[in-house]
Structures are given as C-alpha cells and as structure tokens.
N, C-alpha and C positions, 0 to 999 in steps of 0.2 A: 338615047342616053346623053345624058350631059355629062360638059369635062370634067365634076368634080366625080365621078365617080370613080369608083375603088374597082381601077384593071384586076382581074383576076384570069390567072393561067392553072388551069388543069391537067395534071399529070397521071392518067390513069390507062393500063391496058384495057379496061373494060370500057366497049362503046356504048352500049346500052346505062351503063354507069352515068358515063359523061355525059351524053342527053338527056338523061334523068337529072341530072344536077346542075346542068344548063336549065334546065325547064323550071326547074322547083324554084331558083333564083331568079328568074324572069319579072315574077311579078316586085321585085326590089328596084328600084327605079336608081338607087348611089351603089347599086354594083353592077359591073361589067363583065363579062365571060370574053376575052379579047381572044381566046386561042385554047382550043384543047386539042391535049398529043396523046399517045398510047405509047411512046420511048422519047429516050434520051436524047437521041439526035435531032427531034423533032421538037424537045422543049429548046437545047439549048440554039436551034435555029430561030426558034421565036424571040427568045431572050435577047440576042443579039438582033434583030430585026427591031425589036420595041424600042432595046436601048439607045441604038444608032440612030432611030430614023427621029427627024423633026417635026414629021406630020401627026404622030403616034404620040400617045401618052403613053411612059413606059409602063411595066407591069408592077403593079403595089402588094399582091402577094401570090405565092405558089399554095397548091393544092394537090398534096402529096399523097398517092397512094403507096407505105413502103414494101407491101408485097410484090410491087412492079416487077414484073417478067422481064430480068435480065440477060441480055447476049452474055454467055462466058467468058472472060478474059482470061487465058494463063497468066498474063504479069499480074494478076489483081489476085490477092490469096485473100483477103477479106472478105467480108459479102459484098458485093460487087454495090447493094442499094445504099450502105452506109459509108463508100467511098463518094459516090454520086452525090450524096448529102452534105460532105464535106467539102466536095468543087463547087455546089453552087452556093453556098455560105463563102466559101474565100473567091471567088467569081464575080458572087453578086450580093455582097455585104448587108446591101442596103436593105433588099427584099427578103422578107421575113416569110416564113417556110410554115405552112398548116400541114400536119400529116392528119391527112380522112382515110382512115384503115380499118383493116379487118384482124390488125397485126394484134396478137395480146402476148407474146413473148414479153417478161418484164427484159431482160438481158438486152434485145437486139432494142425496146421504148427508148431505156436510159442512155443505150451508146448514143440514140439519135440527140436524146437531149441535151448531154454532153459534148456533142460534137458543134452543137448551138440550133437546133432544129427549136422552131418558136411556141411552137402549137401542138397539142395530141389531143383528137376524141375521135370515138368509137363511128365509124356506117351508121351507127341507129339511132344518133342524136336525131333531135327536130331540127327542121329548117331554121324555124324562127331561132331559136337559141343558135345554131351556124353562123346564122347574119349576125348576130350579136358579138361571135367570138371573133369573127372576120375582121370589125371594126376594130378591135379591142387589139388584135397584133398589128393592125396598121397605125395604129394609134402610139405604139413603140412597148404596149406592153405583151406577155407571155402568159401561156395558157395551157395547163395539161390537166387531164379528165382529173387525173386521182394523183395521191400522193404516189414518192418513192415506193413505201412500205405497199403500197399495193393492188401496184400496176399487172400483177399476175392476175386478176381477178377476172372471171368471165365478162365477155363486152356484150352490150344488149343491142342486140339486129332488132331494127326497127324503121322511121321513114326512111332513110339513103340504106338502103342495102342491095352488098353485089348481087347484079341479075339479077334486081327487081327493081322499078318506079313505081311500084302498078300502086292505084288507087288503095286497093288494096292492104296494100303495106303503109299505105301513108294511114287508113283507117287503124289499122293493129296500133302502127308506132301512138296514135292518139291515143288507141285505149290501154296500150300496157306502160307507156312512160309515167303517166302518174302516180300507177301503183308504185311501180319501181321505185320511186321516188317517197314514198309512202314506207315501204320497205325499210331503205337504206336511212333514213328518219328514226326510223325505230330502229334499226342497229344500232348506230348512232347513241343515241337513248340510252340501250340496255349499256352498251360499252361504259358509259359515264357513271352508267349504275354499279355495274362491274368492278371499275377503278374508286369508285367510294368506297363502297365495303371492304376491297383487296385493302387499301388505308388502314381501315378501322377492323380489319382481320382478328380473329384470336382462338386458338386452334381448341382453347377451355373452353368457348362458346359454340355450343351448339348449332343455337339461331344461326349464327356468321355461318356457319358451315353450311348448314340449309340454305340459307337464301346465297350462298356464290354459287352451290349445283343447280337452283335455280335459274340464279340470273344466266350461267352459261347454257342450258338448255334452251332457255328461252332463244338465246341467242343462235345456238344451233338450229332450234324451228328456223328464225329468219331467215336465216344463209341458206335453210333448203330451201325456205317457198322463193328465194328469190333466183336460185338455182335454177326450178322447176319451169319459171316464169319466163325467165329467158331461154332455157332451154328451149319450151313450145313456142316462144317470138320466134329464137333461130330457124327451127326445123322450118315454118309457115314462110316465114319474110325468103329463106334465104335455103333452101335442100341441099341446093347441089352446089356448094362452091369450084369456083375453080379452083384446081391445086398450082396452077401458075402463081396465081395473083396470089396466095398466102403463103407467110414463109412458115411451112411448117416443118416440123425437130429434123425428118428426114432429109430435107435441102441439105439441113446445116451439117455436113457430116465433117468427117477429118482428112479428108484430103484437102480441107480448109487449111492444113496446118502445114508444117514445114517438118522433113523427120529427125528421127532426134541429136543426126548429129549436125545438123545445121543451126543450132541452138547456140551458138556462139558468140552472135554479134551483142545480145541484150538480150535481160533476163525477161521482158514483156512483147518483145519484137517477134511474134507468129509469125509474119511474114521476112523475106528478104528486103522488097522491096520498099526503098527509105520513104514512099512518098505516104507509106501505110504505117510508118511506126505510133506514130500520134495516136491514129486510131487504133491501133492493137494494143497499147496502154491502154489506150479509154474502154475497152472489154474488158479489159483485166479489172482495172479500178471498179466497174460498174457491175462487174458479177458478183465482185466483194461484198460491193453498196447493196445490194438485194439482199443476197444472205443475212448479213448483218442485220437490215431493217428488220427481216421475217423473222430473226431471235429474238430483237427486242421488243418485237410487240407477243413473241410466247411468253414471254419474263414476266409480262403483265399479270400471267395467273398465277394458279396458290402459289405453287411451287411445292406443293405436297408430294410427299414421295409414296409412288403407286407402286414399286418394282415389288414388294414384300421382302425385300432384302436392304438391311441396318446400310445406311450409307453416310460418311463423317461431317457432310453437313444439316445431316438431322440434329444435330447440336445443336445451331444458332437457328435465332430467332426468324422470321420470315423477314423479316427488316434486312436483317444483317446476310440472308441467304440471297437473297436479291442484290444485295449489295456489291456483293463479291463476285456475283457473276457477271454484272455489271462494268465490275473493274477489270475481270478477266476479259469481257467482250473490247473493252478499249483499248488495253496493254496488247491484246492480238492485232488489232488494227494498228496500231505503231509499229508492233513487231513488220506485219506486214510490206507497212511503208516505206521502214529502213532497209527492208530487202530491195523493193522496186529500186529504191535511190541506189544500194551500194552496188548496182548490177552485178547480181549474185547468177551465176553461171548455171542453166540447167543441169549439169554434170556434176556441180557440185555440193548440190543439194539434198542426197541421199547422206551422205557422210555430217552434215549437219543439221539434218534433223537434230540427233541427244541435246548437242549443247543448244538447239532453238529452241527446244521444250523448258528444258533447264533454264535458260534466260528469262525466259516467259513466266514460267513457275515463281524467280528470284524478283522479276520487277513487278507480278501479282501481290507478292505477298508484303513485300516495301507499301508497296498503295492500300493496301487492306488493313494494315494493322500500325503503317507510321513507322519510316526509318528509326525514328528516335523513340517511340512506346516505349515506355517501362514500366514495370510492376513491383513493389516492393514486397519485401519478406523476410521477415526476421532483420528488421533494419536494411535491408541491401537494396538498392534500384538494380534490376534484373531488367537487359534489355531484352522484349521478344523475340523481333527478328534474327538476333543474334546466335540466340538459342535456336531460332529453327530453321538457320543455314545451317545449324552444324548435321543435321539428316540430310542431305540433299543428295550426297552418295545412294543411301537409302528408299530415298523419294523416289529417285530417278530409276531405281534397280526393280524396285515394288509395283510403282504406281504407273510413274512418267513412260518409261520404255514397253509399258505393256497396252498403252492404248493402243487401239486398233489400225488402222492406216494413215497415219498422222503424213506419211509421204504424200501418199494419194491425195490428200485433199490439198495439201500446201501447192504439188504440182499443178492442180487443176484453177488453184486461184491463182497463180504467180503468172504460169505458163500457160491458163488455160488449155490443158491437158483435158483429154475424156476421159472419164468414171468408167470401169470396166463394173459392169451390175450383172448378176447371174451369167457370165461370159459373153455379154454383149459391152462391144464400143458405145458410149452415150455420150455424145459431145458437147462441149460446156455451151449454157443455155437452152438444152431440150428440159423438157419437164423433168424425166427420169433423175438426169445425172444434177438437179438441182434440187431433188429432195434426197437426191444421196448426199448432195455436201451439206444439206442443212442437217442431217441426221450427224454425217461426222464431226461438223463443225461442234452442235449443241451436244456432244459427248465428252470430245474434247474440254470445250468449258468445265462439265460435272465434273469428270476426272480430275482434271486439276484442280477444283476446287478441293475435291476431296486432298489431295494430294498438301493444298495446303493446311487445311483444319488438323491432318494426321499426329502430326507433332504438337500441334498445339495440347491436342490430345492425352498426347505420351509425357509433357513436361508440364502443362500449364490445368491439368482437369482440374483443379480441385479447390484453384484461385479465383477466392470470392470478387474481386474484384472483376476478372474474367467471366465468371459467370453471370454477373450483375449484367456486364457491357454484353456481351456478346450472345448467350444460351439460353435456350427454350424455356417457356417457364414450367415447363414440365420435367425438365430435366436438373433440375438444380440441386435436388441433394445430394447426396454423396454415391447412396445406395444406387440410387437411378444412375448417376454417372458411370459406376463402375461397370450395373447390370450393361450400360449399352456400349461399354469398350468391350467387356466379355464377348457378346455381341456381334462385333464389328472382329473381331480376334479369331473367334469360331466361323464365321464368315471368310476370312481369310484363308484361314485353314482347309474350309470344301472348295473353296475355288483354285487351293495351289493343286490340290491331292482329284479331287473329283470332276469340280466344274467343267475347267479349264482344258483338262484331257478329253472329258465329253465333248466339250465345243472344238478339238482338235480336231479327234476323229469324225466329230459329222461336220466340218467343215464350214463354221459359222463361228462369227462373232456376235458378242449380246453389247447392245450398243446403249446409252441411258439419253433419252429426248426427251425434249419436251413437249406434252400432250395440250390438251384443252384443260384440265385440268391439274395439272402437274406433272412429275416427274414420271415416267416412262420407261419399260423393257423397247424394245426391237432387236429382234435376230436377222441376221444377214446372214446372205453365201458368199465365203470368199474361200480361195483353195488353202489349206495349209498342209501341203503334202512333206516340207521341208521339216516343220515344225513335227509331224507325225514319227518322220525317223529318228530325231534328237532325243524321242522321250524315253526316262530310265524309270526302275525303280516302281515306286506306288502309280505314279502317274500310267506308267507303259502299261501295268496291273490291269489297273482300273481299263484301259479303253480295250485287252485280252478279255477281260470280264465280257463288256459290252459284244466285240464280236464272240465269244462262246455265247453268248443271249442271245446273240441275232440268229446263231445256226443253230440253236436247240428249239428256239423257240416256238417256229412254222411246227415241225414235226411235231416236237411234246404236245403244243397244241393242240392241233389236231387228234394227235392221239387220245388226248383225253376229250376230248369232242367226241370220238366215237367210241369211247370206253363208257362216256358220259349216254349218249343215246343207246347204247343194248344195255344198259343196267334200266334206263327210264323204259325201253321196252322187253325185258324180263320182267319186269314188276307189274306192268302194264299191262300185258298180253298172257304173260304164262304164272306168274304168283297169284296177279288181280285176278285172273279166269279162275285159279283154282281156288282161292279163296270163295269165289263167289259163287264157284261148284259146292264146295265145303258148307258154306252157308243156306246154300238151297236147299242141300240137303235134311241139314238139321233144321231149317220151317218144315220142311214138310213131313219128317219125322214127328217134330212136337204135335203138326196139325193131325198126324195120320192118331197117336192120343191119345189125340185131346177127344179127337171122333170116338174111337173103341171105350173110352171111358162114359162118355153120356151112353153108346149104345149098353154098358152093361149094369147102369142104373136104372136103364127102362126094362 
C-alpha cells in the first residue's frame, strides 16, 4: 500500500463480516484496512495508537456497524451505540464516521445523523459504489442512502451482508441490484406522475379520477415487487441474523427512560446524566422529524374523504384542503418547539393540553385565513377571524377537547414516552408505537381542521366571495350548502346520542388518517372505563340497548336456528313424505282408470 492511501478502521462484532470486507477492499490499491475491532475498547485503542504514533498514518475514516453488541453501562440511559457516536465525533472531530449497517430503524438513522455521524448505507450496497462513497466523505463531503422522509424503508442484503462473504452473495447482490434499481426508477416515475395530476386534479373529472387510482396502483404493484425482491435477497444473503448485532424494537425497551418523577430537570432530558442531555434532545427532535416527513408525503394524495361520513372540510377545494393541513402541520411543529425551549415540565403537561390545542387551533386559523381578511356585506368589512374566535368556547367543548389522546402523543414526542397499544408498553422508535403517533398525529391535524372550517360554516356559508376563494365547486349553491351543513348537523347528532356511547362501551376510538388514497376510518383499543360510568340519559340508553343485544342475542339466535331447522325438517321429512304419499297415490289411482276404462271398451 502506498502512503496516500485512505487508512480505514473497522468497527464491527461480526468477524467473518470484517474479513469479508477486508477481502472485498483488497483489490483497491488507495485504500487501507489498518485495524479491525469487534468493541469499543479495542477501536478507541487504535485511535489513540494511529493518532499518537509518528510512524503511522492516522486513520481517515471509521467503518461503523450501529447494531454493535454493547457492554451495559447503568450511568448510560441512552442507547449506549448513539453515545459512542457522539465520543468519537467530539474525540476525533477530524475522522468522518461511515455507518455499514443492518440498522433500518428511521428514529435511532437520524439521531446518528444528527449527532454528526457522516455516512449511512445499507450491508447490501456493492463494493464498487462503497469505494466510491468512502472517498466521497474523506473528501469532506456527507452521504446517506435515502432521504429523511424515508429512512424507514426495507434495506436490500446483498454483496456485504452479516454472515455471509460467500461468492454467492456477491453473485445475488450483482443480479438483484439492478433490478432494484430498475424498480425504484420507476417509483420514482410514477410519483412525478402522481404529483402532476394531484396539480391538475378535479373531482368533476372523471378521467382525473381514473388515472390517480391508477397511478397509485401502479405504484402499489412497485413497492410490493420491490418488497418481494428484497425480501428473497434477505432470506438467501442473510437467514439467520444475529440478534446481537441488530437493534431491534425489543433492545430498545423503557427501562431506557428515567420514572416519572425524575422528570424534573428538563422537559427532553430522559436521562439524569448531564453528559446525555444533547443527545436525548436529538431523539426528541428526530422522532418529531420522521413523523412529520411521513405526513407530508401522505398530504401528497387526493385527500378524498373515504370515512362515508360528511366531514367540514369537504367544503374547500382540494387546493385549499391541502392547504390548511399544511399550516396546521407547521403551527404544530412551532407549538412543539416553544415547548422544548420553554422547559415545560412533565407534570405539568396534563393540565395544559386544553389551552395547547386551543392555542394551535387560534394560530391555525390566523395563518389560514389572514389575521386581517375581510369580507364585505351590506357595505360593512366583516373581519373573519374575528368572528370565528368568537366560537372557540364552542370549538374546544365540541371538537377540540374530544379528540382522542392528544396527551399521549404530545408525551411520547416531548418526553419520548411509550404508546401503550392494545396494553402493551411500545417504546418510542419501535415500528408499533411509530404508526401509533402517526395515526394520532394525522387525526389530530383533520379534527382541527375540521374544527376550524366549523364556524366558518355557521357565519360565513353563503358568502360568495368565500365560496368563490375557498369551496368545492360542487358545493357552491345555496341548496347544496345547506343539504351538507344538514348533513354534517345530523352527523353530530348520532355521534353525541349513538356513536360515541358505542365506541365507549366497546372501548375504541375511530381515528381519521391518512390512506394511499385519501382520508381514512381506523378504530383503536384504548380503555374507557371512566368515561363508561359518567354516562347519563340517551347515551347510558343507547350502550343498556347494546348489552340487552349482547345477552339476548347468543340464545334468541340460537333459538331461532333451531326452531328454523325442525320447521325445514317438518316439511322435509313429514309434510314433503306425505305429500308425496298423497301424490303417489292419486298417479296410481288415475293409472289404475285409466286401465279399467280401455279394459271395458274391449
């Protein structure tokens, strides 16, 4: 090797890994493998050795496995690999940090990248493109496979993968990387096609309509065959992982966290120990930063409302429905922020949920519609907003205060809190409790939307000017306007008196998300046993109805099940027989005759 080439230190538990990825860089003549370790003690021996010594060329980049099988530390309440990450960035400033992983948690990606980690791709890149990227962060520039939004995505095992070098795998990775790539080409593609037509949308066209369930089908096929694709790379390259070397949901549990009454010093501070605050912010921040991406690239679709239930921003136009959720997703992320900065105290964030929803709801609708909008009428400039803080007592009693665990999710983004799901703890960053927030998260948004179209509703329907700027164009006359407040009115109505008692008693809430195609049902299990005894009146009725249903219902059943089978075999066995007695008879009466009558013709 000659001195210019590019020292390279590998960090991996797996030895057969490292020999495989000693081997496969071999034939690269400007790179160097000057030391590989299996821990911590054993890089930062090297590091110090490369640095200090004068005979050595120090080392120009790390080669980072982040599932590395970590010793436990009790003073470390973090994940022990993302504090390691952050010593040898403030250690060793200079040397720029490649993570070669098996890791696809987006949560634990972005902390590393956040914390300044230089590099991410997947075990199943090629060799050749590694050398390429290797140069490329000694070079002083940064490299990560995929975007933020979509880091969650399945990784393709392919040439480097754990517990494999073999010829083998280096074959597969040649023939299934092109596809892949083929694939993702064409997703690609369709997306662009996707986002054209969502443009030029128009819910009176047909055509439009047709070709966006197209285009997203299409899109669908892709994302399974590339599913599929890697799914059989994985199983072949790679069966048996080790569960050491991958951090997977189970590692990360909640004895991660500190209990609740240690929640004192700072409102993002999981841990005690001061040397982890930084990092336990950067969790917080980056769990936010994923969710948020994963919303806005659902916002991308119709936004067509699937539930079969009137909801109040079926009014505006797809422009304007987009719009607004848009501003609601940005006004949440400030809300957010000013909490982190004002160190808002775990304890005391039960009691201010109302007026945080309320806040949010007040600086939505400022941004939606223009502190200063006016509408004139009858000569007068009528300010909007004006008129629709005067509901906000209203909003909050109807709409705001009824959404579903507005707690729960703020705790789990603030304080990185676990999602309790079907009574299971799910710790922030497993898959589960990350499609729980994105469910509450993206309900959140509709409610409040709705919440603020409400009033608009109730003072402004019928202002042309409003309806020009803002409403469907299917909605525009008078008649239609009224039919869909009616509507939206009688809808209220089943949900105070029927719905809402049903979903008490069976212990579910109906959440609205966003699908591949638009707006969205989901029922959850959460408990509401407190909620069950408060209820009076029609509501108490209505769920007395339901359990008198449930206990008559098995028996009556049944009963008529088997009142239903001896009637079907009375008729069957003892009517049908004797009819067909009855009948036999009279043939062979007529036949007996029909005989006697030619016998007394002859």
């Amino acid at each position: 090797m000659t001195s210019s080439a590019v020292q390279l230190l590998i960090i991996d538990d797996d030895p057969i890994f490292r020999m495989g990825l000693r081997t496969a860089l071999e034939p690269f003549s400007d790179l160097e493998v000057v030391a590989e370790v299996g821990n911590l003690e054993g890089a930062f021996r090297v590091l110090e050795t490369e640095t200090n010594s004068e005979d050595q060329n120090p080392v120009d980049l790390i080669i980072l496995e982040l599932g590395l099988k970590i010793k436990e530390n009790p003073a470390v309440k973090n994940y022990p690999i993302l504090d390691f990450c952050q010593q040898l960035k403030t250690q060793y400033p200079q040397i720029p940090i490649l993570l070669l992983t098996t890791v696809k948690q987006p949560y634990l990606l972005l902390t590393a990248q956040k914390i300044g980690v230089d590099g991410y791709c997947n075990k199943g890149i090629p060799v050749r493109e590694l050398v390429i990227i290797i140069h490329q962060l000694v070079a002083g520039e940064r490299y990560w496979l995929e975007s933020l939004a979509a880091l969650n995505r399945e990784p393709v095992m392919g040439i480097v993968s754990r517990k494999t070098g073999s010829f083998l795998g280096k074959i597969q990775g040649f023939l299934v990387q092109p596809g892949l790539r083929q694939i993702e080409q064409a997703i690609a593609e369709v997306n662009q096609e996707i986002k054209q037509n969502i443009e030029q949308f128009n819910q009176q066209d047909p055509i439009t309509i047709i070709n966006q369930l197209i285009l997203t089908g299409k899109r669908r096929e892709l994302l399974t065959a590339k599913w599929i694709v890697s799914q059989l790379s994985s199983d072949q390259t790679s069966p048996n992982l080790d569960d050491s070397a991958a951090i997977a949901s189970d590692n990360f549990n909640s004895d991660n966290y500190e209990p609740l009454n240690n929640y004192q010093n700072s409102a993002l501070v999981i841990t005690s120990n001061p040397t982890n605050e930084q990092s336990s912010g950067i969790v917080a921040n980056n769990l936010k930063s994923v969710l948020f991406d994963k919303t806005v690239i659902k916002l991308q679709s119709g936004l067509i409302n699937l539930t079969g239930m009137p909801l109040e921003i079926d009014i505006l136009r797809l422009s304007k429905r987009r719009e607004l959720l848009y501003i609601l997703l940005k006004q949440l992320e400030i809300l957010l922020d000013e909490l982190i900065l004002s160190d808002l105290q775990y304890e005391q964030l039960a009691e201010k949920i109302p007026s945080l929803i309320t806040d949010f709801w007040q600086s939505a609708t400022f941004d939606f519609f223009g502190k200063y909008y006016t509408v004139t009428k009858n000569n007068q400039n009528i300010e909007i907003v004006t008129i629709i803080l005067k509901d906000a007592d209203l909003i909050q009693n109807n709409i705001l205060n009824k959404i579903p665990l507005v707690k729960d999710l703020f705790e789990h983004l603030l304080f990185c809190r676990p999602l309790t799901i079907d009574n299971l703890s799910c710790p922030a960053g497993t898959l589960d409790a990350m499609e729980r927030a994105e469910a509450l998260l993206q309900n959140l948004l509709i409610q409040v939307a709705n919440g603020i179209i409400q009033p608009l509703l109730n003072y402004f329907s019928d202002y042309e000017e409003i309806k020009l700027k803002f409403y469907d164009r299917r909605l525009l006359s008078t008649r239609e306007i009224e039919k869909f407040r009616n509507s939206l009115s009688w809808r209220y109505r089943l949900d105070q008196y029927v719905a809402e008692p049903k979903a008490i008693f069976e212990s579910s809430y109906l959440l609205l998300v966003l699908g591949e195609r638009g707006i969205q049902k989901q029922v959850i299990y959460s408990p509401r046993r407190d909620e069950l005894e408060k209820l009076s009146g029609i509501p108490l009725t209505v769920t007395l109805i339901l359990e008198t249903r449930d206990a008559v219902a098995p028996p009556l059943r049944a009963t008529i099940s088997f009142v239903g089978s001896a009637i079907i075999y009375i008729l069957t066995n003892v009517v049908g027989r004797g009819l067909g007695l009855i009948g036999k008879g009279l043939l062979q009466g007529i036949g007996t005759s029909f005989q006697d009558s030619r016998m007394g013709k002859k």
